[in-house]
C-alpha positions in Angstrom: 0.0 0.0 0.0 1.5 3.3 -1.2 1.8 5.6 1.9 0.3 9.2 2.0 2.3 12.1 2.9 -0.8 14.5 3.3 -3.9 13.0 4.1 -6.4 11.4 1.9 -8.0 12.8 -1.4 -10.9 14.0 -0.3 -9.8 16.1 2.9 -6.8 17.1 1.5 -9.7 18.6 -1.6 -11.9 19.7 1.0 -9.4 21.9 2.6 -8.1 23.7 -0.7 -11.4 24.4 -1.8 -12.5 25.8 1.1 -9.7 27.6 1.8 -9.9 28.9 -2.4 -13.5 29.9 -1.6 -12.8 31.8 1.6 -9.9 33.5 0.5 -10.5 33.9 -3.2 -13.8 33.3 -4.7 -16.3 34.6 -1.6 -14.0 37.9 -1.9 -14.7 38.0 -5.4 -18.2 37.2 -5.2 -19.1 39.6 -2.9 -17.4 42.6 -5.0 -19.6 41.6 -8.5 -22.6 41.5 -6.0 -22.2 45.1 -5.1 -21.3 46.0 -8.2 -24.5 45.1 -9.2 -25.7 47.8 -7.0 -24.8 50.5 -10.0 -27.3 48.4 -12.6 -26.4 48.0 -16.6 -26.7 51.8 -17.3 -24.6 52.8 -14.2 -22.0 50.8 -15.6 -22.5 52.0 -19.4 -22.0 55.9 -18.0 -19.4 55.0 -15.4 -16.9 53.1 -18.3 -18.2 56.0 -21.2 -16.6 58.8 -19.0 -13.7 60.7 -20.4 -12.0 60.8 -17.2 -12.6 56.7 -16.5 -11.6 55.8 -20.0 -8.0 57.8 -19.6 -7.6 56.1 -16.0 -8.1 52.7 -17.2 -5.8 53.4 -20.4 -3.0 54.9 -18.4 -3.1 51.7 -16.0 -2.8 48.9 -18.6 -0.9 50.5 -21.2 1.3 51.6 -18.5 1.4 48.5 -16.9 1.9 46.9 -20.8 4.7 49.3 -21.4 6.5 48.5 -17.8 5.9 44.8 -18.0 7.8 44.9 -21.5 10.8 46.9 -20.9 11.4 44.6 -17.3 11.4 42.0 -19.6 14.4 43.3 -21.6 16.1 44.7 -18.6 15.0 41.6 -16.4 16.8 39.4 -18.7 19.9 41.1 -19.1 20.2 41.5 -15.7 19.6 37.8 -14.3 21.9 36.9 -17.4 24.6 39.0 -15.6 24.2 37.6 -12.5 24.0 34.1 -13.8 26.6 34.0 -16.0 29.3 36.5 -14.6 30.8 36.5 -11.6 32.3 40.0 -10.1 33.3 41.7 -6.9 29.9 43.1 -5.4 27.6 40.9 -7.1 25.7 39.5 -4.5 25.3 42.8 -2.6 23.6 43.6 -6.5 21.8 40.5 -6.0 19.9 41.2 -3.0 19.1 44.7 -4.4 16.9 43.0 -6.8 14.5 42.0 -3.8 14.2 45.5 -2.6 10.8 46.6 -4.3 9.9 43.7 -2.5 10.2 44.9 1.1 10.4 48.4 0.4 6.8 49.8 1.6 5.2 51.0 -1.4 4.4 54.6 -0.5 8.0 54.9 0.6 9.3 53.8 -2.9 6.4 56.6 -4.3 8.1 59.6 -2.1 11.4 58.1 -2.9 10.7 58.4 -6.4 9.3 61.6 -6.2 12.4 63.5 -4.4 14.4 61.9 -7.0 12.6 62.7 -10.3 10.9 65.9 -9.2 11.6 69.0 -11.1 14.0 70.2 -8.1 15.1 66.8 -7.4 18.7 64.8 -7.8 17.6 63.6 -11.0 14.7 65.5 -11.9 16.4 69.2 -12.2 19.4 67.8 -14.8 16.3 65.9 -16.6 14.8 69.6 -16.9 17.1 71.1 -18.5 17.2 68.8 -21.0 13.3 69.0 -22.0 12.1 66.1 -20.0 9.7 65.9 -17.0 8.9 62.9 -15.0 7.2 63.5 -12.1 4.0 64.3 -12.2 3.6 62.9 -15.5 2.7 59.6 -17.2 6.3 58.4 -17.5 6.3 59.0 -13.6 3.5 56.1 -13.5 5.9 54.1 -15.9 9.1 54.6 -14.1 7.0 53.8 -10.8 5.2 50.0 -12.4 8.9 49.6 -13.8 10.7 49.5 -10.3 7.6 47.7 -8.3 7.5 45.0 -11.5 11.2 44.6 -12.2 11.9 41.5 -9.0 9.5 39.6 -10.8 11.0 39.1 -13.7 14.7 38.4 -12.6 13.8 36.1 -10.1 12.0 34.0 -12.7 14.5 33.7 -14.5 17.4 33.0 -12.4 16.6 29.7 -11.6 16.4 29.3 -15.1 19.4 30.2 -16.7 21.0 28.6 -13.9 19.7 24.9 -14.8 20.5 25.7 -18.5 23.4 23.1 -20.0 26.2 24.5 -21.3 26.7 21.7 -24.3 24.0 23.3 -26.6 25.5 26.4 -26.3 28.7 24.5 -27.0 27.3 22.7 -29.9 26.0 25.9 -31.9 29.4 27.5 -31.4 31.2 24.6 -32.8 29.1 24.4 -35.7 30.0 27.8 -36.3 27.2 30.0 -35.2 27.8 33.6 -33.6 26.9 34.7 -30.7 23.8 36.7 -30.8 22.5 33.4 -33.5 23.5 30.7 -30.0 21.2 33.5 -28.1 18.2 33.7 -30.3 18.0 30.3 -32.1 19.2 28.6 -29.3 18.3 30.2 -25.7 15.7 32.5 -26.1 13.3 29.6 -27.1 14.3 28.1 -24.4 13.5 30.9 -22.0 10.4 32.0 -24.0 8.1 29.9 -21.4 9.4 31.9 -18.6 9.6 35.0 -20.0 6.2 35.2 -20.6 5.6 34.1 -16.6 7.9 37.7 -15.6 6.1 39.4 -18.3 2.7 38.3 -16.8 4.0 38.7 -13.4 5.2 42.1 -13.8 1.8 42.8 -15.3 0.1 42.2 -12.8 1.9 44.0 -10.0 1.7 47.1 -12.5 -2.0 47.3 -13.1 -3.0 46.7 -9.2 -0.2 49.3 -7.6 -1.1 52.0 -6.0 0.7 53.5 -2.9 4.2 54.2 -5.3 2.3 55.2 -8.5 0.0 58.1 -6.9 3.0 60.3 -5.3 5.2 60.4 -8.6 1.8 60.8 -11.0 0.2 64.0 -9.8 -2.9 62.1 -10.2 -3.9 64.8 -12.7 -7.3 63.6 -14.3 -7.3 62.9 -17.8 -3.4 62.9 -17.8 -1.8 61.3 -15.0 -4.9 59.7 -13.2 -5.0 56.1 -12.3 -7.4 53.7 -12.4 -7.2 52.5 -8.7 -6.9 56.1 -7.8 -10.6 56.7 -9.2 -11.3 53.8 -7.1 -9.9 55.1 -3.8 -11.7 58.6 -4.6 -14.9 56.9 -5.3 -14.9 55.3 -2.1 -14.4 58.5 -0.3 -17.8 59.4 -1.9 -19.1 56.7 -0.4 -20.1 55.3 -3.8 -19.3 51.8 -3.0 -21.3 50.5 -6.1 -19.3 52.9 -8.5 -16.1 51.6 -6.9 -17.2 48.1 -7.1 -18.4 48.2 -10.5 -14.6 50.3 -11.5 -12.8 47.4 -9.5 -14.6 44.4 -11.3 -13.9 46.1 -15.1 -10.3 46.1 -13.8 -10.6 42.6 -12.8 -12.3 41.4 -16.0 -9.5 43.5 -18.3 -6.7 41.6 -15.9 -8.4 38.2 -16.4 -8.5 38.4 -19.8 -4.7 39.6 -20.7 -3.5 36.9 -17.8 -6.1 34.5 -19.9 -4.2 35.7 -23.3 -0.6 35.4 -21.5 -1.5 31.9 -20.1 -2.4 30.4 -23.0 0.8 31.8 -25.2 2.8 29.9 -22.7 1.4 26.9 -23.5 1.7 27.6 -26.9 5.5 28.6 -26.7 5.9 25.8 -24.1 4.8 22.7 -27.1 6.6 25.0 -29.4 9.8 24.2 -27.6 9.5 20.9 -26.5 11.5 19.7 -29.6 14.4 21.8 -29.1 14.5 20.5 -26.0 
């Protein structure tokens, strides 16, 4: 008789769905039941208004945007600390985990005194044409450093189980460099690029505390969605906020949906290389 380390199917079932429903779906349930509160038209006027359209926009092509260029960065970086060994790098190493335990409103006011027009970085930036605080590359620069952990530390592990004979192989056979790196790896690390990339997407659309300090939270420029969320709750218009926090939840479900299933995709498309 094979012996169980947890106990038996059904409790062991039991127990996560409970727990799933608890935590997850009775959460979930009971936001979609107030949102019902603000009825079919409610919804229609909230989503057709300028101000909701350009909060929504900013957050998921922001978060788009961020999510993409940590992917780039992301890669480079755990391919650095990976492959290279130097004097300092694991002090740089645990720096990657700092948007982790840095509080989030600290990061925002962080940001700010940097990038602000009579900050460190922010006054040279000035004199050069460029403004970021206060602006909508503010919000990117802010779902950039919150998202950028996520996709290093998926993909550290991975480049560290990597063999070296492909690599080898390619090279012998007389292939260059950057042909070894896209014929050979990136299809390797496709799969888990797309894992940071919906990782980092996801951190992006839901942050708040280090997006509102550096955006100004100007509407119809730098105003985002979880912003109006916050505001509409000060109203005491709990259906409104509801109904704004659902639509942000459908939109996320869909592009993690959309994400998911390229990984499989990219996953089988793999699977012969390998």
């Amino acid at each position: 008789m094979q012996r169980r380390i947890l106990p038996g199917f059904g409790l062991s079932l039991g127990y996560a769905l409970a727990y799933l429903g608890l935590i997850v779906l009775l959460p979930l349930a009971a936001l979609a039941w107030k949102a019902s509160g603000i009825g079919l038209a409610g919804l229609l006027h909230l989503l057709a208004s300028p101000r909701t359209l350009a909060a929504l926009r900013l957050s998921f092509g922001g978060a788009l945007l961020a999510a993409s260029v940590n992917v780039v960065a992301g890669l480079l970086v755990a391919w650095v600390l990976v492959r290279y060994r130097f004097p300092g790098r694991r002090l740089f190493d645990a720096l990657i985990d700092l948007p982790f335990a840095l509080p989030t409103a600290v990061a925002g006011i962080a940001l700010t005194t940097l990038y602000a027009p009579n900050g460190w970085l922010g006054g040279w930036l000035a004199t050069l044409g460029i403004k970021v605080a206060y602006t909508p590359l503010g919000v990117l620069l802010a779902m950039v450093f919150v998202g950028f952990p996520f996709v290093v530390r998926t993909l550290q592990p991975v480049l560290e189980s990597l063999e070296r004979d492909v690599e080898e192989a390619a090279e012998s056979l007389g292939a260059r460099r950057w042909q070894t790196f896209l014929r050979v790896i990136l299809p390797l690390l496709l799969p888990t690029l797309l894992t940071g990339f919906a990782l980092a997407l996801a951190r992006a659309v839901g942050e708040y505390g280090s997006v509102i300090f550096i955006a100004g939270n100007i509407p119809l420029r730098s105003e985002i969605a979880p912003l109006l969320i916050v505001q509409k709750l000060e109203q005491f218009d709990y259906a409104g906020a509801a109904a704004l926090g659902v639509v942000m939840l459908l939109a996320s479900f869909v592009l993690l949906l959309a994400i998911t299933l390229l990984q499989r995709w990219s996953t089988r498309w793999t699977e012969p290389a390998r």
